[in-house]
NULUMMAR-613142 format. One record per residue (C-alpha): residue number from 1; x, y, z; residue in one letter. Coordinates in Angstrom, 3 decimals, decimal comma. Layout:
residues N
  resi         x         y         z  resn
   NUM         X         Y         Z     A
...
//
This chain:
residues 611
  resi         x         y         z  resn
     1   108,086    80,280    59,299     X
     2   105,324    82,551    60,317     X
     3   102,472    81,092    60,505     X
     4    99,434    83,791    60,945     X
     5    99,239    88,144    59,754     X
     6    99,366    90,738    62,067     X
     7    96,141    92,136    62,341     X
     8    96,098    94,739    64,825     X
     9    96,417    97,621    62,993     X
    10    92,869    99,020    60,988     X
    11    94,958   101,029    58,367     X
    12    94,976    99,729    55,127     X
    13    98,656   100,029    54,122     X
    14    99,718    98,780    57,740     X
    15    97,167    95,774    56,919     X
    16    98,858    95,571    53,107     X
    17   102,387    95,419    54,323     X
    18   101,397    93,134    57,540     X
    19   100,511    90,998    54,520     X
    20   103,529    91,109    52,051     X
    21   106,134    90,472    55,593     X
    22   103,939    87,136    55,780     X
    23   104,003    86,751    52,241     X
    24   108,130    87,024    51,993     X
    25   108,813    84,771    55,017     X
    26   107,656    81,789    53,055     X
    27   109,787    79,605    51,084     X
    28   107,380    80,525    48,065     X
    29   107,900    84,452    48,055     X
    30   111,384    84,807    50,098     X
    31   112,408    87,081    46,831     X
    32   109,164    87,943    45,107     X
    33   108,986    91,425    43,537     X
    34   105,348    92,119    45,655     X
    35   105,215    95,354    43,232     X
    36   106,196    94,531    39,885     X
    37   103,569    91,314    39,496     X
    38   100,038    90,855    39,415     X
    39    99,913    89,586    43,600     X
    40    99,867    93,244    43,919     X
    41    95,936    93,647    43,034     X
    42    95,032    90,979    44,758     X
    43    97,434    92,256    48,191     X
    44    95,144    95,464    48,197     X
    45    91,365    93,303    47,661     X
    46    92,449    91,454    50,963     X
    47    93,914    94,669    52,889     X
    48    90,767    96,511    51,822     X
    49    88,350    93,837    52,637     X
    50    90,598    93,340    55,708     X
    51    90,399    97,043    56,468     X
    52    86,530    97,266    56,051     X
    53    85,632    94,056    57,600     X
    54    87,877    95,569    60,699     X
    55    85,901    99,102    60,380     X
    56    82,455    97,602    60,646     X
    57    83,036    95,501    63,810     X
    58    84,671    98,536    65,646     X
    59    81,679   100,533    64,380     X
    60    79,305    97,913    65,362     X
    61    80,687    97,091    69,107     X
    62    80,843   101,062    69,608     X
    63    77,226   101,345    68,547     X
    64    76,734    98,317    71,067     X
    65    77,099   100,123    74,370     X
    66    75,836   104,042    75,844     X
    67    79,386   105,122    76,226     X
    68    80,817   104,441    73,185     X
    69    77,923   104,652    70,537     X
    70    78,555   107,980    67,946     X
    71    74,961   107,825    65,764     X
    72    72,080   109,039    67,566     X
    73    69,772   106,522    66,809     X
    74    72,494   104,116    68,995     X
    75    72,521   106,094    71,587     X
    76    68,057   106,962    71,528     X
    77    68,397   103,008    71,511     X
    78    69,946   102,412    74,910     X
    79    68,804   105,355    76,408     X
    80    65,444   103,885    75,858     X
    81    66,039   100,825    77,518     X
    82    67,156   102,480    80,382     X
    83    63,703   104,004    80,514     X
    84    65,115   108,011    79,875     X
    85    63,410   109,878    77,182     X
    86    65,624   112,421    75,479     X
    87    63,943   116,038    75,518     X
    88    63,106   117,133    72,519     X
    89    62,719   120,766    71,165     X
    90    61,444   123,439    73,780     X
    91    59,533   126,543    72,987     X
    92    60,480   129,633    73,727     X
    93    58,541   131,755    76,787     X
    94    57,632   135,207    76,632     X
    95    55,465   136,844    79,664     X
    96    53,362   139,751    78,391     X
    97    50,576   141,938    79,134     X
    98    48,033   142,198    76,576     X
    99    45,343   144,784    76,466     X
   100    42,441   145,224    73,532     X
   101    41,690   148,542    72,639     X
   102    38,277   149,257    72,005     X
   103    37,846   152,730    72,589     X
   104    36,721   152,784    69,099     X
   105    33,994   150,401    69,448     X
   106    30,784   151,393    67,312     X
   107    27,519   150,706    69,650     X
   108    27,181   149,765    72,861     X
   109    30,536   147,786    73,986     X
   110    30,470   144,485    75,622     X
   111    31,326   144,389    79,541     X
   112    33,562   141,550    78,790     X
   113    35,305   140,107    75,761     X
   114    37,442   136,681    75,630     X
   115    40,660   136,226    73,944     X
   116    40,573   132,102    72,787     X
   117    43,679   130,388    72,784     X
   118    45,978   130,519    70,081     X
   119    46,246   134,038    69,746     X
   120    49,195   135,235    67,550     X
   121    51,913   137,926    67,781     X
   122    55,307   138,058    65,890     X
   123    58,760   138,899    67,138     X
   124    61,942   139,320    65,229     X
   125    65,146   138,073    66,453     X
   126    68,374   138,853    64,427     X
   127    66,418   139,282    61,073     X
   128    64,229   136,605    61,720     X
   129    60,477   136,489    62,520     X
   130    58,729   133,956    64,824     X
   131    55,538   133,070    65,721     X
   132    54,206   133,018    69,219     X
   133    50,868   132,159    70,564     X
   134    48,553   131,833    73,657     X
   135    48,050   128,489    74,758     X
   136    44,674   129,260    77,023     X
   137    41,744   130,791    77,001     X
   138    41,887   134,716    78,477     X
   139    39,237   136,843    79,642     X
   140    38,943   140,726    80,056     X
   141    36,698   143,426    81,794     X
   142    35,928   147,340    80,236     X
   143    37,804   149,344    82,586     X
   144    35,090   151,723    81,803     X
   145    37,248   153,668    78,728     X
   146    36,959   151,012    76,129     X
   147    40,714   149,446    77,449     X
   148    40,415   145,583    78,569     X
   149    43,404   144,404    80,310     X
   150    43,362   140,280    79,379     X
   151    43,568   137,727    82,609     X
   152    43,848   134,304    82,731     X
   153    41,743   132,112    85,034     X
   154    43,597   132,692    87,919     X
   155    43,115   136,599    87,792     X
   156    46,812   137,315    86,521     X
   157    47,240   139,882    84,170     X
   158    51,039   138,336    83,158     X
   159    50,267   136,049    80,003     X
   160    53,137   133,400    78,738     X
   161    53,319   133,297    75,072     X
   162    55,431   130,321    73,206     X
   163    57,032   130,390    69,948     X
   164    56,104   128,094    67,679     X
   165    53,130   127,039    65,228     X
   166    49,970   125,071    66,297     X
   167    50,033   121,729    64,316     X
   168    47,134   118,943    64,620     X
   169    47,544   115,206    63,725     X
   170    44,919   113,000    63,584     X
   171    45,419   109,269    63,337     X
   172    42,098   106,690    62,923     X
   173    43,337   103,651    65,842     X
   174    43,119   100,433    63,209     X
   175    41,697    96,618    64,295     X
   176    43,860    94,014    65,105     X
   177    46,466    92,624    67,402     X
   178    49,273    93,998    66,122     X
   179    51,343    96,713    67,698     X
   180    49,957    99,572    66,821     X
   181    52,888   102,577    66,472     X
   182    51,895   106,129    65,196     X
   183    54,425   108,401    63,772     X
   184    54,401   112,316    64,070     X
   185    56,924   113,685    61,093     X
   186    58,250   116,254    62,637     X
   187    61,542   116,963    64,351     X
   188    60,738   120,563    65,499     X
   189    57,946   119,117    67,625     X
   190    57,731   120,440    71,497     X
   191    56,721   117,053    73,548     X
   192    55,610   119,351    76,202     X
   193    53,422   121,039    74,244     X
   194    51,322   118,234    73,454     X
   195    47,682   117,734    73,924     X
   196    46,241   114,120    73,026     X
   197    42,587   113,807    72,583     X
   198    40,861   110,566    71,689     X
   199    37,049   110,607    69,772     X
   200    35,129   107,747    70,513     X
   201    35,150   107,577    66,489     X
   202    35,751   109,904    63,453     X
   203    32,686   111,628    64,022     X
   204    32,655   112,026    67,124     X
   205    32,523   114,912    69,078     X
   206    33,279   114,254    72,616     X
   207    36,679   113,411    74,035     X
   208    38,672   111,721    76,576     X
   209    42,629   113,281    77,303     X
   210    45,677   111,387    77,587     X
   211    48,514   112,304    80,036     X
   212    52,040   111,497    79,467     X
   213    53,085   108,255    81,229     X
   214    56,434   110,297    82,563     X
   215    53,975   112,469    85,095     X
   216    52,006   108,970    86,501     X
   217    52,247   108,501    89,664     X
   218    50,567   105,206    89,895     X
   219    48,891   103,487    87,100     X
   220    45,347   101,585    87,491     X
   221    43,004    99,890    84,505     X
   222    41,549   102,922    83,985     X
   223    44,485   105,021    83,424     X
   224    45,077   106,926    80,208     X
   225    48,764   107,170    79,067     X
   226    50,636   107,836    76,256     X
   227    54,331   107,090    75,411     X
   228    55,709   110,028    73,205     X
   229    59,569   109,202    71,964     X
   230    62,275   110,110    69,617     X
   231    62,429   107,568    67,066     X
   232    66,022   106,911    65,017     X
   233    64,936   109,199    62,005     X
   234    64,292   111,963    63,970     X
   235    60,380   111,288    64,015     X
   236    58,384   111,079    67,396     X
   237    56,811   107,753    68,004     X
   238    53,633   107,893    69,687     X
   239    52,052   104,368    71,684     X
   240    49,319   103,547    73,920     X
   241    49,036   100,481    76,602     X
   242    47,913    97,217    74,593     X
   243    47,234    95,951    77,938     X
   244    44,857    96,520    81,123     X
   245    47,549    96,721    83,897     X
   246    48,991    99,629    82,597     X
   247    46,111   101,476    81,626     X
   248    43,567   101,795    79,093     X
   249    44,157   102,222    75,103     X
   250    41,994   103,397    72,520     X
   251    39,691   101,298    70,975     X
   252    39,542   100,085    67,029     X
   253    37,792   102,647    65,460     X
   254    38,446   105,781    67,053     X
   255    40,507   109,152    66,495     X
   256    43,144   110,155    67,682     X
   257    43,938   113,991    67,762     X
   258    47,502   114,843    68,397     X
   259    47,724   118,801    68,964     X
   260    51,547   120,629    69,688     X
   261    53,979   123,567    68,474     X
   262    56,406   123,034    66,011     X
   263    59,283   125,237    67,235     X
   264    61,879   126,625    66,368     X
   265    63,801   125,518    69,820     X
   266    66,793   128,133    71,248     X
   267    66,829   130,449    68,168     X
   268    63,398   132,268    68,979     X
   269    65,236   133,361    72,519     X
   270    65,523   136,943    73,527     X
   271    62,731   137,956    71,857     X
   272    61,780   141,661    73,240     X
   273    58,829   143,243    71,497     X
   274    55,667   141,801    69,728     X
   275    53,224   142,871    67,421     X
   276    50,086   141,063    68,159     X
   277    47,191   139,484    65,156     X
   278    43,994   141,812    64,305     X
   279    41,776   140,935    66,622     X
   280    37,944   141,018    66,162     X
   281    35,001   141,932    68,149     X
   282    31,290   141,614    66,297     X
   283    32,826   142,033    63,081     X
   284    35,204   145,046    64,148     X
   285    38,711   144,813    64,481     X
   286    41,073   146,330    67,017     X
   287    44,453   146,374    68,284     X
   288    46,080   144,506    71,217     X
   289    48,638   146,381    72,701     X
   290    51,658   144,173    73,935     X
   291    53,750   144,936    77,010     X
   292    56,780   142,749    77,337     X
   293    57,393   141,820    80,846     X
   294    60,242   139,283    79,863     X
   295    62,279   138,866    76,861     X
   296    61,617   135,409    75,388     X
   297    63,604   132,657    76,615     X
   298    63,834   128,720    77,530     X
   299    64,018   127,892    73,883     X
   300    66,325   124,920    73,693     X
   301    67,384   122,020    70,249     X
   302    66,894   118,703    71,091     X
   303    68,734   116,990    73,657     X
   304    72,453   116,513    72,462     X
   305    74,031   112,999    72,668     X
   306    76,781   113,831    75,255     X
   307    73,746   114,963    76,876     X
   308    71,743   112,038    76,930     X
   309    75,038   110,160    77,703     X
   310    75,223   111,725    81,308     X
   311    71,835   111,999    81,982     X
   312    70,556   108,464    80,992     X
   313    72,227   106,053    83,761     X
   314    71,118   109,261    86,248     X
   315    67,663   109,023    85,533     X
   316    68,049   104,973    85,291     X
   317    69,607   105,101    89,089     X
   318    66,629   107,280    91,015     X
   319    63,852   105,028    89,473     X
   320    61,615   107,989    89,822     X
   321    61,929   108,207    92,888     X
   322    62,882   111,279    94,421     X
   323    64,905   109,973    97,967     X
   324    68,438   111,100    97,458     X
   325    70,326   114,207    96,318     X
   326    71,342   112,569    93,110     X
   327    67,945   111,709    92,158     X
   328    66,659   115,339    92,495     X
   329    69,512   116,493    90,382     X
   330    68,655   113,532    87,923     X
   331    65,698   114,617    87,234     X
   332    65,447   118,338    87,158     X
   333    68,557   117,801    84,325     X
   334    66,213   116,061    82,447     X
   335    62,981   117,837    82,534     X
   336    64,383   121,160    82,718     X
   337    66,538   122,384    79,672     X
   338    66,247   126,173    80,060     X
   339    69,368   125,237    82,653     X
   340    72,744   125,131    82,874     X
   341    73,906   123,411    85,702     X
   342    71,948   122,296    89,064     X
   343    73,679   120,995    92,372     X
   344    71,647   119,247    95,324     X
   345    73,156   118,501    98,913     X
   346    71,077   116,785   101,955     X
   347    70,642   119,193   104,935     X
   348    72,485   117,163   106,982     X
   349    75,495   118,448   104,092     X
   350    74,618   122,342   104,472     X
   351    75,711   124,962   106,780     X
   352    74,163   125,076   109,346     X
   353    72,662   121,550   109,389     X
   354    69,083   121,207   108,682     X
   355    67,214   117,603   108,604     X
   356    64,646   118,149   107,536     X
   357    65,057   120,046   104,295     X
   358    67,089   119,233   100,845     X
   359    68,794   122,113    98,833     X
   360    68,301   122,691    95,316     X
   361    70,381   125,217    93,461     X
   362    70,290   126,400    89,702     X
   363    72,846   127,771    87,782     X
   364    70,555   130,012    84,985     X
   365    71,497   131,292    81,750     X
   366    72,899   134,775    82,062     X
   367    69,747   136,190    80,459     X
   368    67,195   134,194    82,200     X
   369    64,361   136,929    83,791     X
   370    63,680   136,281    87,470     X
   371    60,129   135,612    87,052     X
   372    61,122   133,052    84,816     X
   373    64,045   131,192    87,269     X
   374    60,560   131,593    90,261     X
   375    58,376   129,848    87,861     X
   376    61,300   126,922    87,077     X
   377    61,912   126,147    90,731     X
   378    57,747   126,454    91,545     X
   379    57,203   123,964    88,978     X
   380    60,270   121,661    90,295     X
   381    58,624   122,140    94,166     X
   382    55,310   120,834    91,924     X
   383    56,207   118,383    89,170     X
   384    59,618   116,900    90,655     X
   385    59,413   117,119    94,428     X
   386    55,489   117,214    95,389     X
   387    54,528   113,986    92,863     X
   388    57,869   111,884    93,824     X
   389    59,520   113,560    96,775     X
   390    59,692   112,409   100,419     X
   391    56,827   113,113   102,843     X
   392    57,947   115,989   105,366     X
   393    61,099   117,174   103,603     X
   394    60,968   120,321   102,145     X
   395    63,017   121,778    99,062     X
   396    64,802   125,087    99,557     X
   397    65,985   126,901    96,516     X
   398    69,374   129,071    97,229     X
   399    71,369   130,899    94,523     X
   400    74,675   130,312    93,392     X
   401    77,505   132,229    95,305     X
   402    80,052   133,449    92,429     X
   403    83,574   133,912    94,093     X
   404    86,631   135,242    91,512     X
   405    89,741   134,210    90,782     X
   406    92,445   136,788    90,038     X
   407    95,755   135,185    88,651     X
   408    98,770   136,659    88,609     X
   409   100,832   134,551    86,048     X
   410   104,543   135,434    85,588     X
   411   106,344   133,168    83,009     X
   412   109,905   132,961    81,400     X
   413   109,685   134,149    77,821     X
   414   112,302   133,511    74,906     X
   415   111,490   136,244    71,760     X
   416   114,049   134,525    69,403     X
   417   111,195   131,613    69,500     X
   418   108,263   133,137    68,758     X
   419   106,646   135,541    66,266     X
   420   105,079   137,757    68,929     X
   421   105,464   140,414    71,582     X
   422   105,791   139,638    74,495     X
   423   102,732   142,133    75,022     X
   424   101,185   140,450    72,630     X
   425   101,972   136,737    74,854     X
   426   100,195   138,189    77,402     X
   427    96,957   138,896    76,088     X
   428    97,051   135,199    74,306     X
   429    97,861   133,762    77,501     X
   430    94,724   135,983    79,868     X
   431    92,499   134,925    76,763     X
   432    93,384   131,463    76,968     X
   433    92,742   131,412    80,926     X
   434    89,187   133,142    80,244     X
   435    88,793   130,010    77,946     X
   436    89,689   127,782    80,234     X
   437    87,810   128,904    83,103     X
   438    84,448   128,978    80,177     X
   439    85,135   125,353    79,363     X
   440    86,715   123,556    82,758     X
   441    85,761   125,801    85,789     X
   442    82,592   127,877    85,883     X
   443    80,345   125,657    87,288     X
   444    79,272   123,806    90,002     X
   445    82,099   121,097    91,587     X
   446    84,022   123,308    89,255     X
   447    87,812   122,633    90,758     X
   448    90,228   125,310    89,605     X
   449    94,272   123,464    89,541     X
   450    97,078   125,934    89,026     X
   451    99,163   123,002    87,726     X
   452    96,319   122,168    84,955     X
   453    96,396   125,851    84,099     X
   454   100,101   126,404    84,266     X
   455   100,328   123,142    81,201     X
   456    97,771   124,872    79,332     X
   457   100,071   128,007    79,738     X
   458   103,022   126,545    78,594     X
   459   102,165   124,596    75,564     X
   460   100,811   127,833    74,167     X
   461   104,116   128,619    72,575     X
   462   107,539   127,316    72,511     X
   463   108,604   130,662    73,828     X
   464   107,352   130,398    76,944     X
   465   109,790   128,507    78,984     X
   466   107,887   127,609    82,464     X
   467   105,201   129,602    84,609     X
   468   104,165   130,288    88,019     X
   469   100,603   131,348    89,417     X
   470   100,011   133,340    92,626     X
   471    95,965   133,699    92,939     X
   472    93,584   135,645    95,207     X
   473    89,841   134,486    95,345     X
   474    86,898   137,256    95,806     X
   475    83,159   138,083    96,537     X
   476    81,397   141,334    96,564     X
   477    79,183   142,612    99,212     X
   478    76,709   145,579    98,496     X
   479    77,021   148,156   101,135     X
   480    74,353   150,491   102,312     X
   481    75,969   154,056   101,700     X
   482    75,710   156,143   105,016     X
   483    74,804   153,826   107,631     X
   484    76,965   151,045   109,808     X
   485    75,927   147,752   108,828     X
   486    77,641   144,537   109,536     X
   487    78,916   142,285   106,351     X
   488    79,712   138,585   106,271     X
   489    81,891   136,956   103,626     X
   490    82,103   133,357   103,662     X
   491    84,963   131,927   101,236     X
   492    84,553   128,206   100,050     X
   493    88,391   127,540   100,984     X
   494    90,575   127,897   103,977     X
   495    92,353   131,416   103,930     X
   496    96,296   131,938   104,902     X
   497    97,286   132,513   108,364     X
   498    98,081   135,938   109,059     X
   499   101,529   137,331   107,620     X
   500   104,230   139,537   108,314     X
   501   104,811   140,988   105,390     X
   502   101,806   140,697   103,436     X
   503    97,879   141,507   103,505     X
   504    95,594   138,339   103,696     X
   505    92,226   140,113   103,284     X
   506    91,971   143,449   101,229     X
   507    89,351   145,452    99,292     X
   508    88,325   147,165    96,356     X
   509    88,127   151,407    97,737     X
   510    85,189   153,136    98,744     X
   511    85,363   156,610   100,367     X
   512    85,138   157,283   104,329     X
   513    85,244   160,247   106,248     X
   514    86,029   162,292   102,931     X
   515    89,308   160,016   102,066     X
   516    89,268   157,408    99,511     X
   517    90,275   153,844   101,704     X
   518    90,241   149,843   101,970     X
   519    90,055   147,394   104,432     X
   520    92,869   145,399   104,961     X
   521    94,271   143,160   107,427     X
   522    96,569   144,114   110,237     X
   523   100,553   142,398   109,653     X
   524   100,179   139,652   111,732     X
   525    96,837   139,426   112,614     X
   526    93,479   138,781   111,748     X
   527    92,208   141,931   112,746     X
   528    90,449   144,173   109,618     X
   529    91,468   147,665   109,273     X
   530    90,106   150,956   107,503     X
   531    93,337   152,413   106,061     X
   532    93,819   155,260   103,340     X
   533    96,140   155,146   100,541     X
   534    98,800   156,466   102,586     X
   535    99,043   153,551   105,024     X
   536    96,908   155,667   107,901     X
   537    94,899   153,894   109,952     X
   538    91,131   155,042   109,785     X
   539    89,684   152,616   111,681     X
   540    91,572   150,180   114,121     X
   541    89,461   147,205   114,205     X
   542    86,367   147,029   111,719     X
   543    86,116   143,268   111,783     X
   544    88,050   140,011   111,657     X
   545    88,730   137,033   109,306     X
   546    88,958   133,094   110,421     X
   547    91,982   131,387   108,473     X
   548    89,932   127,828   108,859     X
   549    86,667   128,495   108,098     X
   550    87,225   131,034   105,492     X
   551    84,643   133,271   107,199     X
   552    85,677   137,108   106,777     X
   553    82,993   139,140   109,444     X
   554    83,010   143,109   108,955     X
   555    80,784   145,098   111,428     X
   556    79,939   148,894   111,858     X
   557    81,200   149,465   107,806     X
   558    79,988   152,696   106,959     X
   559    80,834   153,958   103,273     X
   560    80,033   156,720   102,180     X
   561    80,534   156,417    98,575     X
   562    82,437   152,985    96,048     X
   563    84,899   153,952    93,988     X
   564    84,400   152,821    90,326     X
   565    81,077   152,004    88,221     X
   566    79,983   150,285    90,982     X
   567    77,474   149,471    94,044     X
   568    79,478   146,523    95,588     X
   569    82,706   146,424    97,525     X
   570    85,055   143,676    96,393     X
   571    86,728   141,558    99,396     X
   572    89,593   139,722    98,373     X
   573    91,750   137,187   100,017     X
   574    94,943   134,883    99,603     X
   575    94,250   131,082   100,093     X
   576    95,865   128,779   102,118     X
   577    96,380   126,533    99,086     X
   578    97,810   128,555    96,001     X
   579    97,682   125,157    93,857     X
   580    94,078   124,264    94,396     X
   581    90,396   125,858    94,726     X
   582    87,690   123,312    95,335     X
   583    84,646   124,971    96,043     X
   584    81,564   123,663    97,905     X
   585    77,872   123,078    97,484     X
   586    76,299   126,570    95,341     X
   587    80,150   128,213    94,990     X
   588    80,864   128,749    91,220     X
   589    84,645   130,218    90,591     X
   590    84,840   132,739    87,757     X
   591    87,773   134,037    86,152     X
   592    88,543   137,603    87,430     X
   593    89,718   139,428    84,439     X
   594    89,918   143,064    85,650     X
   595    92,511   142,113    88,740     X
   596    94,358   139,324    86,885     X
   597    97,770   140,031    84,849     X
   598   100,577   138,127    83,098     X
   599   103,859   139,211    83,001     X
   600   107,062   137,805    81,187     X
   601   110,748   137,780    82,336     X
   602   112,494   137,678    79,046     X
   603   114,801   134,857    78,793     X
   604   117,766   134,154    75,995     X
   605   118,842   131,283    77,650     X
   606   121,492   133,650    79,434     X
   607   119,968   136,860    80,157     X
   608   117,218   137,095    82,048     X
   609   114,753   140,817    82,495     X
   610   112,032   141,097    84,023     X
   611   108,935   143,254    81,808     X
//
């Protein structure tokens, strides 16, 4: 006889019947109607409490561990013993000009006039207004016609302005020995926004700031940190040191004023023109005319939980300390959301070899403004690699190298099996490669596998019967029209040895000597050629390409015109690998949908053509 109930199964009906099949192998119920009797009720109370009981320890050893855990507040929970603090909302940047008009002015007008902080100007992005605001003090100078172009204390005339709205908190620090926790009930609050002042007492009006423990350096008695942290509702916790040895707390009695932006995080981004607040000189209002020198952007949500997945054992690993590759990548991921990707490499890793140096390099949103990517990486050289970095190495910033991929996918088709053209296959399957390359490829250590690909490809329809991919990888180079120049192209892969019946290295066509050409390589050789459309031979030897090193070197190229809605010249090139593309350091492959195609052979099973 059985003696115990196969439990393995969390369903409740696998749980009910696991239950009956015990039930009926006893002497007692060998040919009991389970069904037709009362034991029925009481089967289903056991599988259910069976079932839940079985639900809540999954749940709870799931919610036990980093990788596993599903609710936030498990996953804030281990992060925070790991010592990583989630980001939390991030403002949105604007860089303006901002000049009062005072042309106007009744009486004799003031040689200077002084913009405080928290000036306001509005912005609408799709239907909806924000609010953004100076965060410092500016000063301006009449330019002699009543116009007074505000700078800030350095003299620049370029003013960031962040979304959000100013919000103040004030907390009274109680008596006591007991831990002493303040909560900020907000979740649209920027943490690195925030200002902490502490008053001697509520009526006090001097100060002392507190800095954010995550910038310390080193820590002494008289240090004054804060910890500011997601709590599980959402909330921001906010704690001082209780104890000497890591720095000083307020004392019973005073005040605590907590000043930061509530934002509204990524949706305030790509905000382009502004329409500043009346503003008011000895009782007379004027206008501020706004220039925007950047769109608005570096508005981000709250760190997601996937994201705080990945980045949590990073940050754990460095220690702050900044001494490997990893640990630079570690933290710039977490301190700077207005990225997508970063990659770091030693110099002893790059090409050419360089000691003494480590390379940083950002993959931006597409709309990012330069001056905004410069600022980023300034602050990184500051904040990351000048508080925590190694004496005597130096960080160079490089951007990433995009190289295409142009597939040329031909696949066996059967139209009895599907609803669709075979047109219309096509275009599914080219969309469905763009996808993939979005969600698998286009990024850094992004590896592009034809076989990976060629599954995707095939379990698109039952129609399509098998696949094959032929691909060519590309990079642009931007020619100077009218004058010989030489042009390096360096590939990320190894190239294929020179053929007999096919071209290696090709372009896109540009015009020389009054006929429209390319450059292509000579059959059986690595030597680069000018040639026309007809096959002539312009120019016998323009360059040459290295199979190994995937180096392609052009010199004396002398366009006079590109072909196409264009300033670059597109140099394309089979690899030596047609199954794999794993690029190197900065390389990011993107799909290339203008040169890539799919084409179907029709197949019944019998017949095959070719469309």
């Amino acid at each position: 006889m059985v003696t115990n109930v196969q439990s393995t199964q969390l369903d409740f009906q696998t749980i009910r019947e696991n239950l009956k099949t015990y039930f009926a192998q006893s002497d007692q119920f060998s040919d009991y109607d389970f069904e037709a009797s009362g034991l029925s009720n009481i089967l289903d109370v056991l599988a259910w409490n069976t079932h839940f009981n079985a639900l809540t320890a999954n749940m709870a050893i799931n919610e036990s561990f980093l990788e596993t855990a599903q609710l936030r507040a498990s996953v804030l929970t281990h992060a925070h013993s790991l010592g990583y603090f989630p980001r939390s909302k991030r403002s949105a940047i604007a860089n303006v000009q901002l000049v009062a008009d005072l042309s106007s002015y009744s009486g004799v007008r003031p040689a200077t006039v002084t913009l405080p902080s928290g000036y306001t100007l509005t912005a609408t992005v799709d239907s909806q207004t924000y609010t953004f605001q100076t965060r410092s003090s500016l000063t301006a100078i009449d330019d002699g016609t009543g116009f007074y172009s505000f700078k800030d204390e350095e003299g620049s005339t370029t003013v960031p302005i962040y979304e959000g709205t100013e919000t103040i908190r004030n907390f009274l620090v109680p008596s006591g020995l007991d831990k002493k926790l303040y909560v900020i009930a907000d979740p649209n609050m920027d943490t690195t926004s925030v200002v902490i002042k502490v008053y001697q007492n509520q009526d006090s009006t001097s100060y002392e700031y507190y800095t954010d423990i995550n910038r310390a350096i080193r820590i002494t008695e008289d240090s004054r940190y804060y910890l500011l942290k997601e709590s599980p509702n959402g909330y921001y916790e906010l704690q001082f040191s209780d104890a000497l040895d890591i720095g000083r707390s307020p004392d019973p009695g005073s005040r605590i004023e907590v000043n930061y932006l509530s934002t509204a995080g990524g949706d305030a981004n790509r905000a382009s023109r502004f329409t500043g607040s009346n503003y008011t000189v000895d009782g007379q209002n004027f206008n501020i005319v706004c220039t925007t020198l950047n769109n608005s952007s570096g508005g981000s949500d709250p760190e997601s939980i996937e994201s705080i997945r990945f980045n949590a054992p990073l940050v754990y690993s460095s220690q702050k300390r900044v001494v490997t590759p990893d640990d630079y990548n570690a933290l710039i991921r977490s301190n700077y959301p207005n990225i997508d990707d970063v990659i770091t490499w030693g110099g002893q890793d790059n090409d050419p070899i360089d000691y003494s140096s480590v390379y940083i390099c950002i993959k931006y949103p597409d709309d990012t403004p330069e001056d905004t990517k410069q600022q980023t990486e300034i602050a990184i050289s500051s904040d990351v690699v000048g508080a925590l970095g190694i004496s005597g190495i130096e960080p160079k910033f490089v951007r990433p190298i995009y190289t295409s991929v142009a597939l040329e996918i031909r696949y066996d088709f059967n139209p009895n099996l599907s609803g669709i053209s075979n047109t219309a296959q096509n275009t599914q399957i080219l969309e469905t490669t763009s996808q993939y390359f979005d969600d698998n490829v286009e990024r850094f250590n992004g590896s592009f596998r034809a076989s990976a690909l060629s599954s995707v490809i095939d379990n698109l329809s039952t129609a399509i019967l098998g696949n094959h991919i032929d691909l060519k990888i590309g990079q642009t180079i931007e020619p100077v029209l009218n004058q010989s120049k030489a042009y390096t192209v360096l590939f990320p892969v190894p190239l294929a040895i020179p053929d007999a019946d096919d071209h290696i290295i090709t372009s896109s066509r540009f015009t020389y000597q009054g006929q429209i050409c390319t450059i292509k390589n000579q059959l059986g050789t690595n030597n680069l050629q000018v040639v026309n459309p007809s096959g002539k031979v312009l120019v016998t030897s323009i360059g040459s390409y290295d199979s190994g090193s995937g180096r392609v070197s052009i010199v004396n190229l002398n366009p006079e015109s590109i072909i196409g809605n264009t300033n670059t010249i597109k140099i394309k090139a089979i690899t030596s690998d047609q199954g794999t593309i794993r690029p190197l350091r900065n390389y990011i492959l993107q799909f290339d949908n203008d040169d890539s195609f799919a084409r179907a052979t029709i197949d019944y099973g019998q017949t095959r053509v070719t469309l």
